[in-house]
N, C-alpha and C positions, 0 to 999 in steps of 0.2 A: 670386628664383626665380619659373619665371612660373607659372600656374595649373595650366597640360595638365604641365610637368616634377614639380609639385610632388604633385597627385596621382597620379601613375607610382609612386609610390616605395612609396605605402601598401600596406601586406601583411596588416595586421591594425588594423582601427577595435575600441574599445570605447565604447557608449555606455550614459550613465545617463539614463535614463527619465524621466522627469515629465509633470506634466498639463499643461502649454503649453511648455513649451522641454525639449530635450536638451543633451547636454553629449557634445562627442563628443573622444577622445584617440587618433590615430592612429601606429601604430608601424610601420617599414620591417620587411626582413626581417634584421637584428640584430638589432632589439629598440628602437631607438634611436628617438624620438618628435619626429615631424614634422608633429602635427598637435593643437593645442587650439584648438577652434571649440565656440561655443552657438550651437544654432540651434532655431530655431519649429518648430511640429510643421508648417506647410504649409514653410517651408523645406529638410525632412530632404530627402524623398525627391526634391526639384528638385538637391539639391545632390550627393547618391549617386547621382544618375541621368547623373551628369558624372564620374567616377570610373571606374575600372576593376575588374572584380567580383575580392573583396576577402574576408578573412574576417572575418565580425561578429557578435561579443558583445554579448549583453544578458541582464539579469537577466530572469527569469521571475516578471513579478509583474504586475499588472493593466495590459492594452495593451499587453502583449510579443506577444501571438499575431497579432493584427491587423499591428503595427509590423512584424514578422516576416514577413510572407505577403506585404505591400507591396514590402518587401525582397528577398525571393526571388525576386520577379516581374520583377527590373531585372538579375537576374545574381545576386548575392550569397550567398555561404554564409552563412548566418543560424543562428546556436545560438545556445539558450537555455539559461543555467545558475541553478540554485536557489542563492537569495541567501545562504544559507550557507555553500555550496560559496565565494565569492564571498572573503568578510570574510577569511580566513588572506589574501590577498595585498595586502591595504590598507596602504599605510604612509604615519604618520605621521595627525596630526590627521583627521577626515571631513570634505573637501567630494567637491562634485560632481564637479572633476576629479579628484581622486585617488581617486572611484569609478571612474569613465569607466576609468582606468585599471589600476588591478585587475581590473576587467571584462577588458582588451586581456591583462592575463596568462595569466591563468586560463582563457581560450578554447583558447590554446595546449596545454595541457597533455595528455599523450598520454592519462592516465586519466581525465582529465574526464570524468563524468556529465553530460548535457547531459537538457533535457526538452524530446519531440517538439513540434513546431509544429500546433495542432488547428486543425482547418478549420473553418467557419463549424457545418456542420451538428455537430459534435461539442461545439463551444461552446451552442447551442442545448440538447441534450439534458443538457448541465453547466449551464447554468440551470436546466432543471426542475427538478435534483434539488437545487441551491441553496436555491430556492424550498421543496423539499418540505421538508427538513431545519429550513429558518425555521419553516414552521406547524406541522410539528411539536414546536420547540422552544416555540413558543405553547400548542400545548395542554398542551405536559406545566407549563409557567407556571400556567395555568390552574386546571388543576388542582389541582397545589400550593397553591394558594393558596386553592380549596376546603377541601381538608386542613385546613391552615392554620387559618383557619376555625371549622371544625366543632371538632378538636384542643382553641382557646382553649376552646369551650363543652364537652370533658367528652365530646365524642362521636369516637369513631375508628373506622376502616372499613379492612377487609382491603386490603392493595398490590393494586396493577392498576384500570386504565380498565375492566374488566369489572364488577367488584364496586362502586367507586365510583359506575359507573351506577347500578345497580341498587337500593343502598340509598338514593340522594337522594330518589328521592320520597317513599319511606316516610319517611324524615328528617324532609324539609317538609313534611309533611301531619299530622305527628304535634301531637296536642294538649299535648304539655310546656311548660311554659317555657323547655327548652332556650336557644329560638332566640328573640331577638327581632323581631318582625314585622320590623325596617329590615334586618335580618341574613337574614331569609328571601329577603326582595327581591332584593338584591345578591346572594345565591347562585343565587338564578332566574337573575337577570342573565348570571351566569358560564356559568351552565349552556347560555343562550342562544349564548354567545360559542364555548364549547366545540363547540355541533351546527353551528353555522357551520363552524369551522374544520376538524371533521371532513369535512363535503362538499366544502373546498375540496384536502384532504389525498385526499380518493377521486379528484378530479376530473382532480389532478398525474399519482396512481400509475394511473389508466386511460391517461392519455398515456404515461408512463413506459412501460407494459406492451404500451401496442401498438406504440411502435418501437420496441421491442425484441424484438417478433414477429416484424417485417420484417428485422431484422440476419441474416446466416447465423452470423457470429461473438458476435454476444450470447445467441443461441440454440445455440454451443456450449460456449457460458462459463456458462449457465443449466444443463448438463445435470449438473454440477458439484454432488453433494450440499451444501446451503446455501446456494448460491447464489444469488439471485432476481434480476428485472429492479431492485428499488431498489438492490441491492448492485453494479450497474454506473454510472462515474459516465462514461461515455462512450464513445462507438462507439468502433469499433478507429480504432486509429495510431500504427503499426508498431511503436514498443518498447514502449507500453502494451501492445498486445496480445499481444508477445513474452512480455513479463512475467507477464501475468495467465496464460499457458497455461504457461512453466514454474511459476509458486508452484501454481497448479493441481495440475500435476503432481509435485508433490515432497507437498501434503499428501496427494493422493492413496497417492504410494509411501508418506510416516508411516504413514497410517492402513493401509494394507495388512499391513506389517510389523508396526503393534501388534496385526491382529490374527491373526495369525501366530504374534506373541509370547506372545499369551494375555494380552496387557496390555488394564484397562479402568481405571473410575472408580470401579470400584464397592469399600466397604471389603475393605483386604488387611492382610496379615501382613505384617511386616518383609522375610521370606525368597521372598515370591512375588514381585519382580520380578526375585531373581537367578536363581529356576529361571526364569524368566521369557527372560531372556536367555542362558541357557545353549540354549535351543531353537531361537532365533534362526537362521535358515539363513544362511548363511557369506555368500551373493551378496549376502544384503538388509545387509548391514552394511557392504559397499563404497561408495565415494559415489558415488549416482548407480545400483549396481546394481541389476538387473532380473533376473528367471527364465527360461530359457531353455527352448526346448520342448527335449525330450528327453533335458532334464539328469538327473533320476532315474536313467532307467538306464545312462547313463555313470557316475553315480556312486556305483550297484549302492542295494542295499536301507536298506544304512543312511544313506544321505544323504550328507552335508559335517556336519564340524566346521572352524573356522576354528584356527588354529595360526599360532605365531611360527615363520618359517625361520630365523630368528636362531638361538631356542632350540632348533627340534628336537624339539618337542615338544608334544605339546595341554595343555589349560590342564588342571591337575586340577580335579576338583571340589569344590566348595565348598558349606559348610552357611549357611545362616541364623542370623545368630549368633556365626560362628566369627572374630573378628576376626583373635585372634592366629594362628590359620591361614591368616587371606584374606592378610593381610600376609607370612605366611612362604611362599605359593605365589601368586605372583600372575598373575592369568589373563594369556591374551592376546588377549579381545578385542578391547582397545584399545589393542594392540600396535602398534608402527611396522613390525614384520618385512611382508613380502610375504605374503596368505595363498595356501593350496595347500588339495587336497582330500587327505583319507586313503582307505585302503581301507575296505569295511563292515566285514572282520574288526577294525579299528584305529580306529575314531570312533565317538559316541557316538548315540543315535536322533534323529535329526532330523524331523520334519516338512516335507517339502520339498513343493512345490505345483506 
């Protein structure tokens, strides 16, 4: 078969990745494979640039995005799937081709999760926080190992980089035998290592923070109680930042709802989370529902209780306590039935918002 007939036929490549050669397994549109080729990383893209654009699999793991962006640029659908997702379609012993190949199944699949293609600048801003994450896993090293330290000799200091500060030098200035002079040195030493690593850990999170000033979308993912420019690990693209605004939004509607519920952290009784959710407004227990303006007074004074249309009936009420009562009437919160709203003569008091 000649070269131009025989890649015609490709419908779907998988390839497995490596640091100098690929391994690529090309399948028609059966499923049926017409193609195991290795090739050198300056061979891939001379040799897919002779091919007709095609759908292509690779795993998501270091040099997929780049490999990917080169890809895209010649024609080619390019998805990336997480090496987990990957392993259920491997059969038999693991080599390279029968990655390559499980790569070509799994791209296929209508549910596949696939992870976006980041652009250079987003790769950038995902190394700084790389980097930050490293020195900071140094100083808390560091640290520890202060601890450590002081611990062996008898001496111990309240948790936190606040406090450990603060008591070193009284430490090492103190006239006990505690410390021995060689033991004082090396904890200087540390201590040096530490102010280091701190300016270099200020010096990431001021970068980190001013392009994240610049983003309109990190700046509306920052407005998100808890969330700060460290807690982003890169500009938007497109299903990250799909992603990040629904979880956004769904802790936001939790935290609404508990506190609606009346639900906290703080110590309770056994029976205060079931009056708890006895209060609960009917909408916020739908998935995904929301409050509507002007539902109160459709719904007259006394609110919505939530009801099984199965049964016909609202849930009765329930003590703290009462097991062999909960089990002889059991609510229907967490019913399958459809909920409906009652009249205020016929529901119970809600707090509706």
């Amino acid at each position: 078969m000649s070269r131009s007939s025989f890649s015609a036929v490709i419908a779907t490549l998988g390839i497995d990745l490596g640091k100098n050669s690929f391994h690529l397994v090309g399948q028609d549109q059966r499923g049926a494979i017409v193609l195991r080729i290795k090739l050198s990383r300056s061979q891939l893209t001379q040799r897919l640039a002779n091919i007709p654009p095609c759908l292509i699999g690779m795993e998501a793991c270091a040099g997929a995005h780049h490999v990917g962006r080169q890809l895209q640029a010649l024609g080619h659908d390019v998805r990336l799937i997480p090496a987990q997702y990957v392993k259920p379609f491997l059969k038999g012993h693991k080599n390279d081709y029968r990655d390559a190949e499980a790569i070509a199944e799994a791209v296929q699949r209508p549910t596949m999760s696939f992870v976006a293609i980041k652009m250079p600048e987003q790769m950038d801003l995902l190394a700084l926080h790389r980097v930050r994450s490293r020195l900071v896993s140094q100083r808390t090293g560091v640290t520890n190992q202060i601890r450590g330290f002081l611990l062996e000799r008898g001496i111990t200091v309240r948790q936190g980089l606040a406090p450990l500060r603060q008591a070193l030098p009284g430490i090492l200035g103190s006239s006990s035998d505690a410390l021995s002079p060689r033991l004082v040195r090396l904890i200087a030493d540390l201590m040096e290592d530490w102010r280091r690593l701190d300016e270099r850990i200020t010096e990431v999170s001021t970068e980190i923070e001013a392009l994240a000033a610049q983003d309109e979308h990190c700046q509306r993912l920052m407005s998100v109680p808890g969330v700060g420019a460290d807690h982003l690990q890169c500009r938007r693209s497109g299903d990250w930042h799909r992603r990040w605004v629904q979880a956004g939004a769904g802790l936001w509607r939790l935290a609404r709802v508990g506190a609606q519920a009346g639900v906290d952290r703080r110590p309770h009784h056994s029976g205060q989370d079931l009056e708890a959710r006895q209060h609960v407004p009917a909408d916020a227990l739908r998935a995904g529902g929301t409050h509507r303006a002007g539902a109160p007074a459709a719904w007259g004074e006394g609110g919505a209780v939530a009801v099984d249309r199965g049964r016909g009936a609202a849930a009765a009420p329930q003590q703290a306590g009462d097991r062999p009562g909960q089990q002889a009437r059991p609510h229907c919160l967490g019913g399958a039935g459809a909920w409906t709203c009652l009249s205020a003569e016929e529901c119970l008091p809600c707090d509706v918002r």
